[in-house]
NUDRENTI-603644 format. One record per residue (C-alpha): residue number from 1; x, y, z. Coordinates in steps of 0.2 Angstrom, whole numbers, always signed. Layout:
! residues N
+-----+-------+-------+-------+
!   k !  east ! north !    up !
+-----+-------+-------+-------+
! NUM !     X !     Y !     Z !
...
+-----+-------+-------+-------+
//
This chain:
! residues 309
+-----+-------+-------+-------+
!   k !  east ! north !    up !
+-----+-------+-------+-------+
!   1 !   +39 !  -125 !  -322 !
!   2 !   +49 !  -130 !  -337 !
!   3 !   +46 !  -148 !  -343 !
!   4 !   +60 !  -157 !  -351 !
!   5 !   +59 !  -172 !  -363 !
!   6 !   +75 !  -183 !  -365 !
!   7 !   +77 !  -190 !  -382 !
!   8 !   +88 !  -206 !  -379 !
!   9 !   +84 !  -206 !  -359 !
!  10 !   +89 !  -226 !  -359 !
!  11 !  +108 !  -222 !  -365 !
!  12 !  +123 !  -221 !  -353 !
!  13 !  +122 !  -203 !  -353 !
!  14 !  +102 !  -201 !  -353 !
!  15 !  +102 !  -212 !  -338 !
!  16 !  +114 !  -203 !  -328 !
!  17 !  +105 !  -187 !  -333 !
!  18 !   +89 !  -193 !  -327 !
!  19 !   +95 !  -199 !  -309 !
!  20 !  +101 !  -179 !  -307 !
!  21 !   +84 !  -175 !  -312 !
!  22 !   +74 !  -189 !  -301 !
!  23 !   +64 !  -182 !  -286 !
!  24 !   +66 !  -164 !  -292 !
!  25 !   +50 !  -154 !  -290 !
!  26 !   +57 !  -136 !  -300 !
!  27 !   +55 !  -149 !  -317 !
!  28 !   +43 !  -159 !  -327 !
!  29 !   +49 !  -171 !  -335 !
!  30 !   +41 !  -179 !  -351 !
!  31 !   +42 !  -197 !  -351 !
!  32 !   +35 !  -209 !  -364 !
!  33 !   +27 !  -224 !  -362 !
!  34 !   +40 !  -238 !  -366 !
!  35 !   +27 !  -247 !  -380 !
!  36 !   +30 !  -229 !  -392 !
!  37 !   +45 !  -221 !  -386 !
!  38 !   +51 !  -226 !  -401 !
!  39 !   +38 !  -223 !  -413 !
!  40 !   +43 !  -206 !  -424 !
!  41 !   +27 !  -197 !  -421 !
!  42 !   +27 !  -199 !  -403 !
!  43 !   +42 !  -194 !  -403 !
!  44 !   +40 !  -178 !  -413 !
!  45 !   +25 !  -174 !  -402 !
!  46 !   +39 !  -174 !  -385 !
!  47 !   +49 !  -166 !  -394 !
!  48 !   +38 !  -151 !  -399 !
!  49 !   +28 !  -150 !  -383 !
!  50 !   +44 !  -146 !  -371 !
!  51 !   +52 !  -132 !  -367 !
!  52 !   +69 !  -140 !  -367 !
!  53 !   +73 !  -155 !  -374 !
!  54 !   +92 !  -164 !  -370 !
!  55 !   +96 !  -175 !  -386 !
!  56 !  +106 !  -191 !  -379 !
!  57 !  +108 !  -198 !  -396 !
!  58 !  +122 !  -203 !  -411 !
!  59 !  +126 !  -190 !  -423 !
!  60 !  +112 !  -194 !  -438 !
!  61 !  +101 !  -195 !  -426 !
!  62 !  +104 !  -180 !  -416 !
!  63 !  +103 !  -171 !  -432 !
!  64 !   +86 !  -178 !  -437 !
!  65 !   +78 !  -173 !  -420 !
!  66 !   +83 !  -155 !  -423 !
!  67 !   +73 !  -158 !  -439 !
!  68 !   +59 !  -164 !  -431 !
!  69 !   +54 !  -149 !  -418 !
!  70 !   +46 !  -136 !  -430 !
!  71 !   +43 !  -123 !  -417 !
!  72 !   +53 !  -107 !  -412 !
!  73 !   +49 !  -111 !  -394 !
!  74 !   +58 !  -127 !  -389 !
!  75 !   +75 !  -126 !  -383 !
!  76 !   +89 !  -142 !  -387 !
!  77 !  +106 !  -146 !  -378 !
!  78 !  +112 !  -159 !  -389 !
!  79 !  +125 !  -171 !  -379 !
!  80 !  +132 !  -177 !  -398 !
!  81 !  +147 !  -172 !  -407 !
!  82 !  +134 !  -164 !  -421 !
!  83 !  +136 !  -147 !  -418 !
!  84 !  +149 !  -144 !  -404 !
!  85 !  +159 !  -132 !  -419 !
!  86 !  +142 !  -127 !  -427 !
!  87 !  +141 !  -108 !  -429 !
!  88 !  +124 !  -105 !  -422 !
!  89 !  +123 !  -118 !  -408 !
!  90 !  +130 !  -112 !  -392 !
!  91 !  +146 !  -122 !  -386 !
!  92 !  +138 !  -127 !  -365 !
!  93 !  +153 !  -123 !  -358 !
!  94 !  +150 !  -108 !  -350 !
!  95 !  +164 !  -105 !  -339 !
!  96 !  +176 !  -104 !  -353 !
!  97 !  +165 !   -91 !  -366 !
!  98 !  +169 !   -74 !  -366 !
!  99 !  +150 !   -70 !  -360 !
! 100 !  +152 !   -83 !  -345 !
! 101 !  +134 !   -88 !  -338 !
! 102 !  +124 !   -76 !  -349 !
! 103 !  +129 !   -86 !  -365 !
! 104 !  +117 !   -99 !  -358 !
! 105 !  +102 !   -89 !  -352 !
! 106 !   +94 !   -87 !  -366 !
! 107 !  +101 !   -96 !  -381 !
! 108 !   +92 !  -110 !  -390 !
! 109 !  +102 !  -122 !  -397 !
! 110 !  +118 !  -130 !  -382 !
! 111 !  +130 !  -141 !  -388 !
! 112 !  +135 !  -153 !  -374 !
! 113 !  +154 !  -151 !  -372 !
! 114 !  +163 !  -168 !  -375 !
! 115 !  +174 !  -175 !  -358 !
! 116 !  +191 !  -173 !  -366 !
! 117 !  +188 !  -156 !  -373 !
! 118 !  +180 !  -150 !  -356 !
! 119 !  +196 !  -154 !  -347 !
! 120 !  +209 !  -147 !  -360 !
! 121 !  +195 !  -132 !  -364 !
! 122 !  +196 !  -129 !  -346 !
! 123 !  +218 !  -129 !  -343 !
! 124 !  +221 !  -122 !  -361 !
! 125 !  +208 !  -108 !  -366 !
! 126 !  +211 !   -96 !  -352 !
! 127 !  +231 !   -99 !  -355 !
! 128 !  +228 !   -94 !  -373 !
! 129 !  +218 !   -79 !  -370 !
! 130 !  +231 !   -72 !  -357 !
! 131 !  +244 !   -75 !  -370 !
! 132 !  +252 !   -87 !  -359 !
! 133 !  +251 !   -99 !  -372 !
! 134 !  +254 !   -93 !  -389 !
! 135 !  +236 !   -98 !  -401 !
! 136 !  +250 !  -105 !  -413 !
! 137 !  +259 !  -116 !  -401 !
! 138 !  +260 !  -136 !  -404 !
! 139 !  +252 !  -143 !  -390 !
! 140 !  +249 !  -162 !  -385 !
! 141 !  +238 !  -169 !  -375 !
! 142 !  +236 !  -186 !  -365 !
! 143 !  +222 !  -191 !  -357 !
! 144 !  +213 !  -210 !  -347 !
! 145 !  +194 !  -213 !  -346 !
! 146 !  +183 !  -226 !  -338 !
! 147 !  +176 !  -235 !  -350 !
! 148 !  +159 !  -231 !  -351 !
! 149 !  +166 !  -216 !  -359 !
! 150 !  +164 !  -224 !  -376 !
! 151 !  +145 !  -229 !  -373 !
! 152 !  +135 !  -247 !  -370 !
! 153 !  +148 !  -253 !  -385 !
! 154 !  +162 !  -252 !  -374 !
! 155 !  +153 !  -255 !  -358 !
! 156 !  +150 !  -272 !  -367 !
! 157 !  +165 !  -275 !  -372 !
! 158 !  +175 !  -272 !  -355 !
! 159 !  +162 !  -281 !  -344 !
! 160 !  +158 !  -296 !  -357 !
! 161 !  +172 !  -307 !  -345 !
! 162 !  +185 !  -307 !  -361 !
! 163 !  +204 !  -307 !  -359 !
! 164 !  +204 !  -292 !  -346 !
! 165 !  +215 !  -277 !  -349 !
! 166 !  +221 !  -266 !  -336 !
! 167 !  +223 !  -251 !  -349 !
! 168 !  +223 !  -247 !  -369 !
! 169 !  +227 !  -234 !  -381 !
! 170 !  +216 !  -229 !  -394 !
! 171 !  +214 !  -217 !  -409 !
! 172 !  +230 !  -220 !  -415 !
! 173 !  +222 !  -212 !  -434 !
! 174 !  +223 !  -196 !  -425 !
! 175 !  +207 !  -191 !  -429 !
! 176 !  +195 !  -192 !  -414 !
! 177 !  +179 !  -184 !  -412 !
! 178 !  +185 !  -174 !  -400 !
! 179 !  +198 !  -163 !  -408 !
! 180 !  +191 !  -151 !  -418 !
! 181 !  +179 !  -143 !  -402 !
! 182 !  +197 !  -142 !  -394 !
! 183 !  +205 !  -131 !  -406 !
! 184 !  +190 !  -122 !  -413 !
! 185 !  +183 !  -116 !  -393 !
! 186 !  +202 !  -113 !  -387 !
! 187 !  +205 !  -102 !  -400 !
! 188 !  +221 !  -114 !  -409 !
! 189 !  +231 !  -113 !  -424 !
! 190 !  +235 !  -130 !  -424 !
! 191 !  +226 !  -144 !  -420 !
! 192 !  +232 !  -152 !  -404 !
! 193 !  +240 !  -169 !  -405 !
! 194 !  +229 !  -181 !  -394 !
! 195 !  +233 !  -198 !  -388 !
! 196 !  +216 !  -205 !  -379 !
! 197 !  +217 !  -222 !  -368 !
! 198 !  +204 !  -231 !  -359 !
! 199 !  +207 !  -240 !  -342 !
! 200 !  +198 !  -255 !  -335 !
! 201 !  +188 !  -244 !  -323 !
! 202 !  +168 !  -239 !  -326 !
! 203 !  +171 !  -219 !  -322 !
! 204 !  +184 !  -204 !  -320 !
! 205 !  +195 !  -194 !  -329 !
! 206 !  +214 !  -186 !  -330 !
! 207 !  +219 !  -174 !  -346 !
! 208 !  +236 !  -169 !  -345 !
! 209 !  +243 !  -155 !  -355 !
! 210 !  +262 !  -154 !  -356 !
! 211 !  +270 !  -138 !  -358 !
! 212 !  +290 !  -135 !  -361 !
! 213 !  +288 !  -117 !  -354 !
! 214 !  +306 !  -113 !  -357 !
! 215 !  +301 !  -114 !  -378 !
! 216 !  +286 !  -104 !  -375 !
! 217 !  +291 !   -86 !  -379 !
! 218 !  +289 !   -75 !  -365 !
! 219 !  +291 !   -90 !  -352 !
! 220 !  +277 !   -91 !  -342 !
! 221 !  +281 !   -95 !  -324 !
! 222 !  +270 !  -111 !  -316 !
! 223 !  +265 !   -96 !  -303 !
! 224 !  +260 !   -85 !  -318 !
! 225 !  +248 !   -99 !  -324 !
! 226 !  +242 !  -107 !  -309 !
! 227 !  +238 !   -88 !  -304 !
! 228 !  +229 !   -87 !  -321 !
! 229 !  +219 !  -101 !  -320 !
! 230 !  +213 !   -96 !  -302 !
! 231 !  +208 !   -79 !  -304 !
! 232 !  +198 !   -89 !  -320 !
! 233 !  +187 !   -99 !  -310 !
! 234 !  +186 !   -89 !  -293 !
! 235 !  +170 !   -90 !  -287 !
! 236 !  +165 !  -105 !  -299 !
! 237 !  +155 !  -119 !  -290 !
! 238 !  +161 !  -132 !  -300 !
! 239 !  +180 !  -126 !  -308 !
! 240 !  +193 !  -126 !  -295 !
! 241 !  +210 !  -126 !  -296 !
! 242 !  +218 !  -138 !  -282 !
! 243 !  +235 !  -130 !  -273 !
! 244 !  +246 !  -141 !  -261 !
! 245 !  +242 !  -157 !  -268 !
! 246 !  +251 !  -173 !  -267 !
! 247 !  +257 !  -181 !  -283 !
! 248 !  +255 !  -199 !  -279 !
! 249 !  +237 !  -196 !  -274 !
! 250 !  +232 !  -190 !  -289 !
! 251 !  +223 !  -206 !  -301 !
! 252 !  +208 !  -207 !  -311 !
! 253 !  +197 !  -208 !  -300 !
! 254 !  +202 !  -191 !  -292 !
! 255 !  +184 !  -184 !  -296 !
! 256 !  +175 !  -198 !  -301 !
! 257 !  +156 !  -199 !  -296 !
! 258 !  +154 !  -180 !  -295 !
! 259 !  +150 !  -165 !  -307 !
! 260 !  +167 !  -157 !  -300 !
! 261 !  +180 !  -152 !  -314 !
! 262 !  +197 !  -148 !  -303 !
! 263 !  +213 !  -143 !  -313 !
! 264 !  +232 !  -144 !  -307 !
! 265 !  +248 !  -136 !  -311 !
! 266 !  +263 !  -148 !  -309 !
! 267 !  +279 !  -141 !  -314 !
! 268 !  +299 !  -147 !  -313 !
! 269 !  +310 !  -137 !  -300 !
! 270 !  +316 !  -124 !  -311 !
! 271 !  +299 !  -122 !  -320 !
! 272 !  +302 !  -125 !  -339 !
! 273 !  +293 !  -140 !  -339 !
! 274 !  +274 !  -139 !  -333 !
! 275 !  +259 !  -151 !  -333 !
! 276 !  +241 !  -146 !  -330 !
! 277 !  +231 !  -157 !  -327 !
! 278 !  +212 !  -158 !  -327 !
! 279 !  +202 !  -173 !  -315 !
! 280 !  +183 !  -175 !  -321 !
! 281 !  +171 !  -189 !  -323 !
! 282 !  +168 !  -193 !  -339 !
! 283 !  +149 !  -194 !  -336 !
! 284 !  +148 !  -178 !  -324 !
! 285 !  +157 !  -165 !  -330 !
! 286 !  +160 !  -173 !  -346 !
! 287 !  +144 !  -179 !  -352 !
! 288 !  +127 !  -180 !  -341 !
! 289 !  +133 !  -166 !  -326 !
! 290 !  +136 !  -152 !  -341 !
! 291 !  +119 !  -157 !  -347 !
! 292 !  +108 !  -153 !  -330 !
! 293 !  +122 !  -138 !  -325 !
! 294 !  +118 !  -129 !  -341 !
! 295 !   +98 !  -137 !  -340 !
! 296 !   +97 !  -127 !  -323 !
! 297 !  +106 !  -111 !  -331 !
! 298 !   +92 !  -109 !  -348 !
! 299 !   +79 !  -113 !  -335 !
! 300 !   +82 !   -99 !  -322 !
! 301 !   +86 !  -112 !  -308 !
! 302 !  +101 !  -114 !  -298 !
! 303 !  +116 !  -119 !  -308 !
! 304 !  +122 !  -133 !  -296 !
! 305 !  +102 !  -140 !  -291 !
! 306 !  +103 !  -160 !  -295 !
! 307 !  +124 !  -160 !  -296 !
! 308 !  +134 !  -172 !  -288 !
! 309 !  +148 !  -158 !  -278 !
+-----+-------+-------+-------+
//
């Protein structure tokens, strides 16, 4: 049985991760008391005694918890931003990598995906390897999130009883977390340019990718890339790509308390303008259902055991 030890279990994401794991008998999960899960060498001890550990931690101190296991034989995925473009850390996204499941299997060090970059990862990577999309095309991307996207900070914020907002934007330096994993893992030129907002709802997702297909040299067809995308993810039990779907049904909460990741192709009548569009939950897919999906695969369980489909 392979025992697990959540560093940073009573975060938003930690939380959510442990509710997929609650009940299971095919894990053991390390738990510390509550008077020394802060104290460094309890700490160190979990950390070195499990076979996985899942880091649910800031940046510096994801980093310092790598530094802390001083073994060859614990395992990390690391939900942070740390080292989603590192080299030798394995990006957990498994249904865009060139190796597909396997690249899990056995590696040791996962990097979480972040929500944003799972969604355009999951429209834009597959495009881009078909040659659908050229690697040096100037792509945007707009996307909404529920607010507990942006942690207990935000969660605060929005359910203090302030001046309520029904939606913002955000990032306006262009320079969130977020980007770098997108054009590194899809294979880009160019950065994409990537307009965030947050809506005055706890959960869910839409990314939307606009495409002016009639620029796009060769001109690829909304057929040609829905059929792309589909043949990607057949078989997939948590990718789909959604046909015969109604416009005005889609909002944010399309796939919002699930694991699910479901992609659309929109398109104008004559088909030079295309959207695709990706419907997650930011703490499914996009944060805590990645973690236990790829927690399953490096532990020789059932990819989907604990997920919410």
């Amino acid at each position: 049985m392979t025992s697990i030890f959540i560093d940073g279990g009573h975060g938003t994401t930690g939380l959510e991760i442990r509710q997929r794991l609650a009940g299971r008998k095919d894990i053991d999960l390390l738990e510390l008391d509550e008077t020394v899960r802060k104290e460094p060498e309890s700490r160190r001890e979990a950390l070195n005694d499990a076979d996985i550990v899942v880091l649910c931690l800031p940046d510096e101190a994801a980093r310092e918890a790598v530094g802390l296991i001083n073994n060859s034989r614990t395992r990390i995925i690391d939900a942070s931003t740390a080292f989603r473009t590192a080299p030798d850390w394995t990006f957990g996204f498994h249904e865009i990598d060139d190796l597909g499941i396997e690249s899990l299997r056995s590696a040791k060090r996962v990097s979480n995906p972040g929500c944003y970059s799972t969604g355009f990862l999951a429209l834009v990577k597959p495009l881009v390897n078909a040659g659908l999309i050229p690697a040096d095309w100037p792509l945007t991307v707009n996307a909404v999130s529920g607010y507990s996207g942006g942690g207990k900070a935000m969660i605060a914020e929005f359910e203090s009883g302030g001046p309520p907002t029904a939606w913002r934007t955000y990032a306006l330096g262009l320079a969130h977390k977020h980007v770098p994993e997108m054009q590194r893992h899809a294979g880009l030129v160019h950065a994409p340019l990537f307009a965030p907002s947050v809506a005055q709802t706890y959960r869910g997702m839409i990314v939307d990718v606009p495409l002016q297909a009639a620029l796009i040299p060769g001109r690829p067809t909304p057929e040609a890339i829905r059929t792309v995308l589909s043949e990607h993810y057949t078989g997939s039990p948590i990718v789909s790509v959604v046909s015969d779907f109604t416009e005005a049904d889609l909002t944010i909460e399309q796939a919002a308390n699930t694991d699910r990741l479901e992609l659309f192709v929109f398109a104008n009548s004559s088909g030079s303008q295309v959207r695709l569009v990706a419907a997650l939950d930011n703490l499914g897919k996009g944060a805590a259902g990645a973690a236990v999906q790829t927690l399953n695969i490096m532990s020789d369980l059932a990819e989907t055991a604990g997920l919410r489909l």
